[in-house]
C-alpha positions as CSV (number, residue, x, y, z in Angstrom):
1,X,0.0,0.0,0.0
2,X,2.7,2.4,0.9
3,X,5.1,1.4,-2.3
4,X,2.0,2.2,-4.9
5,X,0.7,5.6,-2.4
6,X,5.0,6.6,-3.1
7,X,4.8,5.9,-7.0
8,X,2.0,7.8,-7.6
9,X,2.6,10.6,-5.8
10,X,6.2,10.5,-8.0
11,X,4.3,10.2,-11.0
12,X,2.3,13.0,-9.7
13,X,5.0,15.3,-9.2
14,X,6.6,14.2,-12.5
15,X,3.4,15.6,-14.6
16,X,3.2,18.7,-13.0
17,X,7.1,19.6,-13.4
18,X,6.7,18.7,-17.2
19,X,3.2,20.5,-17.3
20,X,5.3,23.4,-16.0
21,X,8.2,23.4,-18.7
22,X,5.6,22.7,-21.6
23,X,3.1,25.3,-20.6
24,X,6.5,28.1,-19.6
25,X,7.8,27.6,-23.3
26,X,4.2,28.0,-25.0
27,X,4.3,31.6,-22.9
28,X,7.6,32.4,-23.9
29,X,6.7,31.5,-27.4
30,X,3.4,33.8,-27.0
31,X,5.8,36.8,-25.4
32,X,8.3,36.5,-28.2
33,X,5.3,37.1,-30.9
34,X,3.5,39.9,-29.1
35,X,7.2,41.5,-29.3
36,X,7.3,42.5,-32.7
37,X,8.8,45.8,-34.6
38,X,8.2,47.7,-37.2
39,X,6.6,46.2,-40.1
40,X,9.0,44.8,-43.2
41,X,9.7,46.8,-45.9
42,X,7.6,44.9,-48.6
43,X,4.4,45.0,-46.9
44,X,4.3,48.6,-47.0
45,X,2.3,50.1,-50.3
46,X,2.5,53.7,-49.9
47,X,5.3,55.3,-51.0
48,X,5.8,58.0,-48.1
49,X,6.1,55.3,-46.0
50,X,8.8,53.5,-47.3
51,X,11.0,56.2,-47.8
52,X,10.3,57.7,-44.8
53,X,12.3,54.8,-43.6
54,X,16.2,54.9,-44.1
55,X,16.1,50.3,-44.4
56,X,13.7,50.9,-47.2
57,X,13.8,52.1,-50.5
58,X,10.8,52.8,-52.9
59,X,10.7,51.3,-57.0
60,X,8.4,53.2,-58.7
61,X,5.8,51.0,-61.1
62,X,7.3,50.2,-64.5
63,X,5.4,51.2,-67.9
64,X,4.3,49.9,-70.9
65,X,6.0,52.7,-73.4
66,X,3.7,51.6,-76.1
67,X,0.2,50.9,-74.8
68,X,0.6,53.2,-71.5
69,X,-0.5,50.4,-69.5
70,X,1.1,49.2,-66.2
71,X,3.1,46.1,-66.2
72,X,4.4,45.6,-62.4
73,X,2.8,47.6,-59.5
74,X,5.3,49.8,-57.7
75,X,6.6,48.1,-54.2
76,X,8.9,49.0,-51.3
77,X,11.7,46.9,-50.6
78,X,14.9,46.2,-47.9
79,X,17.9,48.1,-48.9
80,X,20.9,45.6,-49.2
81,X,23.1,46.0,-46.2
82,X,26.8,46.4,-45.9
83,X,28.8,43.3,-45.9
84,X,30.5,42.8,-42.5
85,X,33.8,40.5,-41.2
86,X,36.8,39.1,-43.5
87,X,34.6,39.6,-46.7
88,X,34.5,42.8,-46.7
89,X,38.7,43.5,-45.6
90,X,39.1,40.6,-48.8
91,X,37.3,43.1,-51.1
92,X,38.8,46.5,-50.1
93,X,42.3,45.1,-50.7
């Protein structure tokens, strides 16, 4: 009686120290969303918006210059950044 009353109350303990990780790194994974910064470049569609930004830059729509039409819809997109570490020393010399 004693042996099985000790198991279960191990098992016990066992599910509620798991239950405790598992529901801990669903928060943390709820935190890190809710934490989020300023929107990415290409979902931005108006054009003072994107350039107000210095990541950003803006393409303007491109033209048809026969029929006047538009071909591609004008977007905002992530400027390309600076390469960094022994790249960038390899290239300079």
């Amino acid at each position: 009686m004693r042996r099985t009353l000790y198991k279960s109350l191990g098992i016990s303990a066992v599910a509620v120290v798991l239950a405790s990780f598992v529901y801990g790194g669903v928060y943390a994974a709820e935190k890190k969303k809710s934490e989020a910064g300023p929107p990415r470049c290409n979902s931005l569609t108006v054009e003072a918006d994107c350039t107000a930004r210095s990541d950003c830059s803006w393409v303007a729509a491109s033209i048809d210059s026969k029929t006047q039409k538009q071909k591609r819809k004008a977007f905002c997109r992530s400027k390309p950044k600076a390469p960094s570490g022994k790249k960038a020393d390899k290239k300079k010399t």
